[in-house]
mmCIF file of the C-alpha atoms, coordinates in Angstrom:
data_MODEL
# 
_entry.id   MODEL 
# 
loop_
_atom_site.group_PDB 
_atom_site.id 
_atom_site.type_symbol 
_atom_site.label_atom_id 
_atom_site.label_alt_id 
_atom_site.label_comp_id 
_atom_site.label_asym_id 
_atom_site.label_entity_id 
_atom_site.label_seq_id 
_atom_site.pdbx_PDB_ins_code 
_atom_site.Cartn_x 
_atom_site.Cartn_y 
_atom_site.Cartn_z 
_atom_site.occupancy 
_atom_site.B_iso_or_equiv 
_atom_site.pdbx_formal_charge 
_atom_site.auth_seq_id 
_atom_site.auth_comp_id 
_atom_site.auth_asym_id 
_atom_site.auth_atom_id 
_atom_site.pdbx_PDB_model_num 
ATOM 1   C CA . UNK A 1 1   ? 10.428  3.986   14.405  1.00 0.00 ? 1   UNK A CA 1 
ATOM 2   C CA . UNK A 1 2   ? 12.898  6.716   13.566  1.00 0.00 ? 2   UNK A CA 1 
ATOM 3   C CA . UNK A 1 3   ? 11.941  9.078   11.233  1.00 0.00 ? 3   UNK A CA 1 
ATOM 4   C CA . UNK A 1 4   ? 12.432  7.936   7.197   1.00 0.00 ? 4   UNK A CA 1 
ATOM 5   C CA . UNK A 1 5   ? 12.592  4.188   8.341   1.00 0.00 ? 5   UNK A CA 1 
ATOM 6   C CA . UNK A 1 6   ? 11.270  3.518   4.808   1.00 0.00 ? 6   UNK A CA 1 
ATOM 7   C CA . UNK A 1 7   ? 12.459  -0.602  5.344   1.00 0.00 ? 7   UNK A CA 1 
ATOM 8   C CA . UNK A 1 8   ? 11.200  -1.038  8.722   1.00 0.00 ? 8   UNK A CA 1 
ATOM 9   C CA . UNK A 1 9   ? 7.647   0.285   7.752   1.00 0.00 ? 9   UNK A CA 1 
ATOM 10  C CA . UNK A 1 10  ? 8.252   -2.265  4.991   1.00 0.00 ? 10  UNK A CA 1 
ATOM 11  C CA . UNK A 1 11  ? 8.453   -4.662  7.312   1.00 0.00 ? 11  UNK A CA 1 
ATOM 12  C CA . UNK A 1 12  ? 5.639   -4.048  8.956   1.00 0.00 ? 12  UNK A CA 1 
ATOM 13  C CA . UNK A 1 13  ? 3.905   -3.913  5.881   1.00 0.00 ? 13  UNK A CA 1 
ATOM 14  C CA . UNK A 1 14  ? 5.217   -7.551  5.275   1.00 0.00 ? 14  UNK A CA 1 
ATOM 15  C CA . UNK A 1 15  ? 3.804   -8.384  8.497   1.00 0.00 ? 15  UNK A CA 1 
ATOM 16  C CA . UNK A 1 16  ? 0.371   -7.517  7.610   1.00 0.00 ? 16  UNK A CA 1 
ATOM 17  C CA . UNK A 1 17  ? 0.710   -9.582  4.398   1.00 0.00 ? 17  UNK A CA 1 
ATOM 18  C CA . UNK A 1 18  ? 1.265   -12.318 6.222   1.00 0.00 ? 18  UNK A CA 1 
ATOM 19  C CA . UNK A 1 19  ? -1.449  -11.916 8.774   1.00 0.00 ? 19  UNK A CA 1 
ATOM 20  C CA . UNK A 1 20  ? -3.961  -11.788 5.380   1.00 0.00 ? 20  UNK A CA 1 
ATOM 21  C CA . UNK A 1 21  ? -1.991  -14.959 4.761   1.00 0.00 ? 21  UNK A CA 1 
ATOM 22  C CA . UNK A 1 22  ? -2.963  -16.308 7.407   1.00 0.00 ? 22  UNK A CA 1 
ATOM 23  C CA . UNK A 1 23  ? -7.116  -15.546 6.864   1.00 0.00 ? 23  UNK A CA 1 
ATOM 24  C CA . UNK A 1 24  ? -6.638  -17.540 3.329   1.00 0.00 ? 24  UNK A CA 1 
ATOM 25  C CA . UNK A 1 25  ? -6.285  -13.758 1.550   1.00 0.00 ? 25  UNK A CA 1 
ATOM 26  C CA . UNK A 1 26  ? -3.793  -12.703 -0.813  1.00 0.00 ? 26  UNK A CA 1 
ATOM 27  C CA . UNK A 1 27  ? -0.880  -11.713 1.152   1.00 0.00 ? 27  UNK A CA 1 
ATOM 28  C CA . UNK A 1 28  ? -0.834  -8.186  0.968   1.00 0.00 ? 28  UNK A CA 1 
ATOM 29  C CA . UNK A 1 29  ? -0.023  -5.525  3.744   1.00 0.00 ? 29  UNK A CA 1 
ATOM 30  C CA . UNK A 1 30  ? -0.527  -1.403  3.672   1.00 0.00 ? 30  UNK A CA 1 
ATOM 31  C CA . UNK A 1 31  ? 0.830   1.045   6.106   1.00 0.00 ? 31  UNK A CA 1 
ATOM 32  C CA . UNK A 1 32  ? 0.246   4.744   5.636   1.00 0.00 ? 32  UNK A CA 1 
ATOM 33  C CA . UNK A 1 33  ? 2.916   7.299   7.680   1.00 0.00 ? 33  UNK A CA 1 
ATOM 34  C CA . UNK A 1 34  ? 2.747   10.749  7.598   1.00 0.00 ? 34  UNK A CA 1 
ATOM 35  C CA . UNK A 1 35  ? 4.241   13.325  9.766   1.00 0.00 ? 35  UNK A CA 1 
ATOM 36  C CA . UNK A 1 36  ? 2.756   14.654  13.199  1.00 0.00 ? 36  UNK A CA 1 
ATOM 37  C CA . UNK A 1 37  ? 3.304   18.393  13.987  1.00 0.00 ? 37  UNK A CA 1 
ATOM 38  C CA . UNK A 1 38  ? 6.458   17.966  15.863  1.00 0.00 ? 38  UNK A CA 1 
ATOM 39  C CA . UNK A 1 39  ? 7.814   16.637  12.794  1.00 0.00 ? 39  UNK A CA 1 
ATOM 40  C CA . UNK A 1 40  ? 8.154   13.115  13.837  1.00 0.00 ? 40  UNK A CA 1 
ATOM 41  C CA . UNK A 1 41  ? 6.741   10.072  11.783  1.00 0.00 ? 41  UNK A CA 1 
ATOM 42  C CA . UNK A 1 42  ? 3.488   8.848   12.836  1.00 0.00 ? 42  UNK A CA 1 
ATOM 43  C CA . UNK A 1 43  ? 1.733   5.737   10.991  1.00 0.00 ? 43  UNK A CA 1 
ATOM 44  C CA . UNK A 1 44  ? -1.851  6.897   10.829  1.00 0.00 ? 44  UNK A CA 1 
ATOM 45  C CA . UNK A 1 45  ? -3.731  3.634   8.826   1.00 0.00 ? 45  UNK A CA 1 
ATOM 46  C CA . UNK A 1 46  ? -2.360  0.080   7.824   1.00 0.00 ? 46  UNK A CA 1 
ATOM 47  C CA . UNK A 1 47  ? -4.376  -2.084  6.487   1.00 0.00 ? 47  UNK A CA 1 
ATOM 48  C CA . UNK A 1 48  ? -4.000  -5.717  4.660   1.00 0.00 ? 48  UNK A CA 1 
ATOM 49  C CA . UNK A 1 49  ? -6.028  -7.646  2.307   1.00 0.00 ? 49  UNK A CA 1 
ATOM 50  C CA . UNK A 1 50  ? -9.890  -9.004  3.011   1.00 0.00 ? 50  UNK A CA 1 
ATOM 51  C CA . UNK A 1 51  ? -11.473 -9.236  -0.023  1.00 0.00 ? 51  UNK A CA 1 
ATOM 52  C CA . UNK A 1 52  ? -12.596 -12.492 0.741   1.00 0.00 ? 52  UNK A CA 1 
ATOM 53  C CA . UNK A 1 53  ? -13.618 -12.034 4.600   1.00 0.00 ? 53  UNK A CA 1 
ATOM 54  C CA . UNK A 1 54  ? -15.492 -8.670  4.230   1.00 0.00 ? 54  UNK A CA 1 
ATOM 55  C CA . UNK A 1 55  ? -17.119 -9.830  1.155   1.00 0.00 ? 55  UNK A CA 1 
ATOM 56  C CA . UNK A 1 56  ? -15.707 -6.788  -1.190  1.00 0.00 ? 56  UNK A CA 1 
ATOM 57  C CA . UNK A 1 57  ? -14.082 -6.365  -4.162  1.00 0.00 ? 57  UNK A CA 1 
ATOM 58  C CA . UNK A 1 58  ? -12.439 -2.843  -2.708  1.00 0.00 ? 58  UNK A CA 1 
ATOM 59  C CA . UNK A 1 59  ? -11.194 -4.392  0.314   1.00 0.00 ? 59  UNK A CA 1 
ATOM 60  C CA . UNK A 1 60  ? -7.461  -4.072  -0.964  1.00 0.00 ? 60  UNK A CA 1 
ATOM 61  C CA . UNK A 1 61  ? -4.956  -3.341  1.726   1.00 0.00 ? 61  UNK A CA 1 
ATOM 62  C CA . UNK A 1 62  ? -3.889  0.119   0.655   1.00 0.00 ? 62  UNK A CA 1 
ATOM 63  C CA . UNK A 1 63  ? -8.209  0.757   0.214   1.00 0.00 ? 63  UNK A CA 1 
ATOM 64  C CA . UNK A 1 64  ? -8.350  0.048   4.068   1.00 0.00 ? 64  UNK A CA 1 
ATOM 65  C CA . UNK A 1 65  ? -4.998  1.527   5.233   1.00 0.00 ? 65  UNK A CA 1 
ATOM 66  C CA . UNK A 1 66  ? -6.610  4.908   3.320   1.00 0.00 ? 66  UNK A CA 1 
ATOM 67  C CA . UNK A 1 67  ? -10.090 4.500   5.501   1.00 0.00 ? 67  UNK A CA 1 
ATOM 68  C CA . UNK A 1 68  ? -8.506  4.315   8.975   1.00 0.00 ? 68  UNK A CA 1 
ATOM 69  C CA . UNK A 1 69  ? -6.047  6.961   7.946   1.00 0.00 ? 69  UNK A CA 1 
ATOM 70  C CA . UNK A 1 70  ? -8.490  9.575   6.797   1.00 0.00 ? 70  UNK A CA 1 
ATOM 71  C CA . UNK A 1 71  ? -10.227 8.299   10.155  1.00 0.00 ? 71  UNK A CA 1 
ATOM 72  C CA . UNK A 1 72  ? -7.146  9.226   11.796  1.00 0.00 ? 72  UNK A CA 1 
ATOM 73  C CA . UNK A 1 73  ? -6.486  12.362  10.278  1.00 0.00 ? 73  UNK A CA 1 
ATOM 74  C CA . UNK A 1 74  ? -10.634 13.214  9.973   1.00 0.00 ? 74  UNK A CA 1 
ATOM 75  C CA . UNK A 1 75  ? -9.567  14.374  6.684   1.00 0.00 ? 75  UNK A CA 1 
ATOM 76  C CA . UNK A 1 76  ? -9.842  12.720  3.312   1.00 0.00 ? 76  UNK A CA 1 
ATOM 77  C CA . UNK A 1 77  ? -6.913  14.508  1.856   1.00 0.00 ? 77  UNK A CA 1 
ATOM 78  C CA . UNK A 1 78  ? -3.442  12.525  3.282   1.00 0.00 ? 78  UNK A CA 1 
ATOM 79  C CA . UNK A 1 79  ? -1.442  15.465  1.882   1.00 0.00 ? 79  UNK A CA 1 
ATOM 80  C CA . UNK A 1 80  ? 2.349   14.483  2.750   1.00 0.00 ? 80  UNK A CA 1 
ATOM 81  C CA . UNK A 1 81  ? 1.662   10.895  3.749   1.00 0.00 ? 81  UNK A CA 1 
ATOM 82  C CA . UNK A 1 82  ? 3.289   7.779   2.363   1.00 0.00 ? 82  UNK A CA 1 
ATOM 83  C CA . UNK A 1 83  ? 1.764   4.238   1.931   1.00 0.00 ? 83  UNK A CA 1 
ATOM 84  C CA . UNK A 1 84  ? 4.125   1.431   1.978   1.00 0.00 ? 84  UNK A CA 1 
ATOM 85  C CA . UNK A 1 85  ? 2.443   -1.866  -0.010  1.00 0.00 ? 85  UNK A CA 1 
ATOM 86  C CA . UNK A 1 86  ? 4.230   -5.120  -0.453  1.00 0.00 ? 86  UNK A CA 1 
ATOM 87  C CA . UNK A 1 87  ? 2.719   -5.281  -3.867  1.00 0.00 ? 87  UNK A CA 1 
ATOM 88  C CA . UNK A 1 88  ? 2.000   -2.647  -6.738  1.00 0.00 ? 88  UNK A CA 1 
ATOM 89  C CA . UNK A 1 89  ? -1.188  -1.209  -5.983  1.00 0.00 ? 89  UNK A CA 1 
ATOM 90  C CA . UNK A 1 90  ? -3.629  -1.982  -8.732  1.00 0.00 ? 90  UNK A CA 1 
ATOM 91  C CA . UNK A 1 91  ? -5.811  0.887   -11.036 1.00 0.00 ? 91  UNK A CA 1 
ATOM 92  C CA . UNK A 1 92  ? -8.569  1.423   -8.342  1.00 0.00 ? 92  UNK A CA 1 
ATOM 93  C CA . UNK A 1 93  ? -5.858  1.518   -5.510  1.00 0.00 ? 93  UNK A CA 1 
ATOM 94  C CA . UNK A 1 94  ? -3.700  3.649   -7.482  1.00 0.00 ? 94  UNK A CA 1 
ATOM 95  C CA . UNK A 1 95  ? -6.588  6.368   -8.280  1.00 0.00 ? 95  UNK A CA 1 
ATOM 96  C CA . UNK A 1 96  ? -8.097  6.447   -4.739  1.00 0.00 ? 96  UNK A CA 1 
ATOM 97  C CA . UNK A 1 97  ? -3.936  7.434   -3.390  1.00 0.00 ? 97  UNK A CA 1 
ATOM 98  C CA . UNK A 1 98  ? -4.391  9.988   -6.388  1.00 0.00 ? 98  UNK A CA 1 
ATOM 99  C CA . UNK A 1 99  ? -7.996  11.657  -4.926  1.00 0.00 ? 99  UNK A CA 1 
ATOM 100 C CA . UNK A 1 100 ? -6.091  10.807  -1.327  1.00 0.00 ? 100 UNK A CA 1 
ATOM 101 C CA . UNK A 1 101 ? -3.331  13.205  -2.662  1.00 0.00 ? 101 UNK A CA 1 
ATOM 102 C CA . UNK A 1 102 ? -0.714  11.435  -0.878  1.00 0.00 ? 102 UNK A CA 1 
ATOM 103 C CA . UNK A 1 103 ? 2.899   11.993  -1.884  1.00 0.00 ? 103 UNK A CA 1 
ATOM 104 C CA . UNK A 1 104 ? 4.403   8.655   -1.722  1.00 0.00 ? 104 UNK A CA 1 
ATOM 105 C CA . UNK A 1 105 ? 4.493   5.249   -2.530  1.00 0.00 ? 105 UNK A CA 1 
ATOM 106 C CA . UNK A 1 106 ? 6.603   2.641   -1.761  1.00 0.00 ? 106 UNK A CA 1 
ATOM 107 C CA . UNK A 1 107 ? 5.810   -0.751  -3.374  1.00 0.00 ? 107 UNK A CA 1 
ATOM 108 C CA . UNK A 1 108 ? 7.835   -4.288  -3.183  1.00 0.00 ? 108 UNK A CA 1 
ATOM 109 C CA . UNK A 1 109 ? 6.872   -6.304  -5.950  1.00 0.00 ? 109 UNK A CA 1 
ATOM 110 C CA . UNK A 1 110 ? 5.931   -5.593  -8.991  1.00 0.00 ? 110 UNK A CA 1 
ATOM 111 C CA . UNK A 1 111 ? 2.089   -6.885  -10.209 1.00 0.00 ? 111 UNK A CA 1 
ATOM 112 C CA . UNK A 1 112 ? 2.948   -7.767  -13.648 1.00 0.00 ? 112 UNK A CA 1 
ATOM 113 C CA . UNK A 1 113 ? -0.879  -9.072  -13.927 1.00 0.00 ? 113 UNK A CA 1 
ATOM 114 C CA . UNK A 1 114 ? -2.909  -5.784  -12.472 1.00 0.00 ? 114 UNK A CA 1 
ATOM 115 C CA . UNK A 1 115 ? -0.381  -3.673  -11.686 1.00 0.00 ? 115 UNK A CA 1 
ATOM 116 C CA . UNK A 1 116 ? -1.360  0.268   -11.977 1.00 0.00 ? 116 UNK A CA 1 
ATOM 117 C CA . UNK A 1 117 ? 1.526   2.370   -11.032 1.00 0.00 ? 117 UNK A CA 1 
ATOM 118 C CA . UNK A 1 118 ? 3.990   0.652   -13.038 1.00 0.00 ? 118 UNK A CA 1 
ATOM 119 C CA . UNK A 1 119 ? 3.601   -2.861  -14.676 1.00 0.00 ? 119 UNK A CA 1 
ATOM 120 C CA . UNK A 1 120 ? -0.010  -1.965  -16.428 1.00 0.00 ? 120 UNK A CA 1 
ATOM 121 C CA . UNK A 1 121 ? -0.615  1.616   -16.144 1.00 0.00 ? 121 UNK A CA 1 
ATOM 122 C CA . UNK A 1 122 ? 0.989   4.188   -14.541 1.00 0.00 ? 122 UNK A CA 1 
ATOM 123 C CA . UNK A 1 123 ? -2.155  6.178   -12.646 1.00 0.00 ? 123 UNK A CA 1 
ATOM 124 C CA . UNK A 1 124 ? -0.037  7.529   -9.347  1.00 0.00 ? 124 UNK A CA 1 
ATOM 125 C CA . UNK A 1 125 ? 2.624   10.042  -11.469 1.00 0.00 ? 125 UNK A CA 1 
ATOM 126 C CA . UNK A 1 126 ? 0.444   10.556  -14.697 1.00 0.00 ? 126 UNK A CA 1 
ATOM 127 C CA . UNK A 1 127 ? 0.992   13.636  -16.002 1.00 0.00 ? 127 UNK A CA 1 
ATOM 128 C CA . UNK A 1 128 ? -2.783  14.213  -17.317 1.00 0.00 ? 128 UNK A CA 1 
ATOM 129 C CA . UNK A 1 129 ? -4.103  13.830  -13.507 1.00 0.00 ? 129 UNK A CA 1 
ATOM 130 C CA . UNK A 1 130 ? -3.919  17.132  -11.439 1.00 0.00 ? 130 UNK A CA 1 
ATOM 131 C CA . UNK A 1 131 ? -1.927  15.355  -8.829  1.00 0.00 ? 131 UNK A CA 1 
ATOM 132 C CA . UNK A 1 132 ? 1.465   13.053  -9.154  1.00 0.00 ? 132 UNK A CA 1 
ATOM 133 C CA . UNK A 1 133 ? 2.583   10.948  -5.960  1.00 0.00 ? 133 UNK A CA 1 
ATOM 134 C CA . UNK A 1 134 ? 6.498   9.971   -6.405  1.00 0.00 ? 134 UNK A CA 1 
ATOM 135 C CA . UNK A 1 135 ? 6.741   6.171   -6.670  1.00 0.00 ? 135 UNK A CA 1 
ATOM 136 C CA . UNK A 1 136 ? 9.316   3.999   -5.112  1.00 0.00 ? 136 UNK A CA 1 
ATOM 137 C CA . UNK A 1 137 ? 9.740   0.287   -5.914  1.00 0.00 ? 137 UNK A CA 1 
ATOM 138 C CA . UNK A 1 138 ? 11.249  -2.259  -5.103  1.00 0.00 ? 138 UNK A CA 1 
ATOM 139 C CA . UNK A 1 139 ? 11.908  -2.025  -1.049  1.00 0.00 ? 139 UNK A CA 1 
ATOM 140 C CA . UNK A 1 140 ? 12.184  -5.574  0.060   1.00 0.00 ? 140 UNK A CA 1 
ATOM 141 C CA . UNK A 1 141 ? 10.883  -6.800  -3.002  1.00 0.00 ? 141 UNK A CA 1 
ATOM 142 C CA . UNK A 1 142 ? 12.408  -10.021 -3.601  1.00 0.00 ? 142 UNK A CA 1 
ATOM 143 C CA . UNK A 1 143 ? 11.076  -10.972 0.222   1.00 0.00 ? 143 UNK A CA 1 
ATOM 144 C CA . UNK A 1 144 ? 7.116   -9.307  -1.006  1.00 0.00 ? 144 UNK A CA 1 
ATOM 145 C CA . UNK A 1 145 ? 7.567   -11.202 -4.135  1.00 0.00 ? 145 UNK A CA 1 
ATOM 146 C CA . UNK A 1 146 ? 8.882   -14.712 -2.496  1.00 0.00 ? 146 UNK A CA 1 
ATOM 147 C CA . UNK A 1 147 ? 5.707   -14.630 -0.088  1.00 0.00 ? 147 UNK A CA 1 
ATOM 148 C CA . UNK A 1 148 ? 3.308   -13.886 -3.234  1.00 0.00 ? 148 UNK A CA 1 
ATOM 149 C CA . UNK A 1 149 ? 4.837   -16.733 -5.204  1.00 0.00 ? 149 UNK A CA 1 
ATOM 150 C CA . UNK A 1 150 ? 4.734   -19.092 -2.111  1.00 0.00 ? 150 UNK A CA 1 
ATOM 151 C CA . UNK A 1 151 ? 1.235   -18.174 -1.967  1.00 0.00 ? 151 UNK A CA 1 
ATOM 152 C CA . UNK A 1 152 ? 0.031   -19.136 -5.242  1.00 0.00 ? 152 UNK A CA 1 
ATOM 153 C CA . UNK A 1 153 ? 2.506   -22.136 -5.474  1.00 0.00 ? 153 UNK A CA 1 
ATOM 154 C CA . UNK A 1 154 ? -0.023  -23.472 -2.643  1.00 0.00 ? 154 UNK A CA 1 
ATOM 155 C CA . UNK A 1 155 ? -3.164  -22.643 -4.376  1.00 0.00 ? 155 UNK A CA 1 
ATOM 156 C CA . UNK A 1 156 ? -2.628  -24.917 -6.902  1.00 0.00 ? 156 UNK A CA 1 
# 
């Protein structure tokens, strides 16, 4: 992908979602991109959610996309990196992109139940934490939001 391709990292994103779909998870999709030394974007973790399948309650798909990228990077500071999500990362995914120090994240629907960048709390730019990521929303969010509500509509 060509370099600030912020919707078609998005869309892979999306695709992730609905591979956790898929499993019987909530459809959610993370991919982390950060820059390589020539300057060119490089996606360094994705991840999507398996709460369910891994049997834990931190297996969020920003939580993994943040594993395999410090992996990636053998650092556990993603200084410069930005996480696309399909939905607003909650408190405990918000924090650990805080203590990642990433720079950016790019959300598509708003969590209006658990949200913690926006809708709840707003942990990722706080100004009492030592480090503020910039926070984009809304990138393809009517198609993240349609494949939550979808989702649920079939749950019940």
């Amino acid at each position: 992908m060509k370099s600030n391709d912020d919707e078609g990292y998005m869309h892979l994103a999306l695709r992730l979602a609905r591979e956790a779909e898929a499993a019987g998870e909530v459809p959610v999709g993370a991919v982390i991109v950060q820059k390589d030394q020539a300057g060119h974007d490089e996606i360094i973790g994705t991840g999507r959610n398996t709460p369910i399948g891994l049997h834990d309650p931190t297996a969020h798909a920003e939580m993994l996309a943040l594993r395999a990228a410090a992996r990636q990077a053998k650092n556990y500071r993603l200084e410069g990196a930005t996480i696309y999500v399909t939905l607003e990362p909650c408190v405990m995914c918000a924090g650990a992109l805080v203590a990642a120090r990433l720079a950016r994240v790019v959300f598509g629907a708003r969590d209006l139940r658990f949200g913690g960048v926006r809708s709840k709390f707003r942990v990722a730019d706080s100004e009492v934490l030592n480090h503020r990521l910039i926070v984009e929303e809304g990138m393809l969010g009517a198609e993240c939001a349609e494949l939550l509500q979808r989702f649920f509509a079939g749950r019940r």
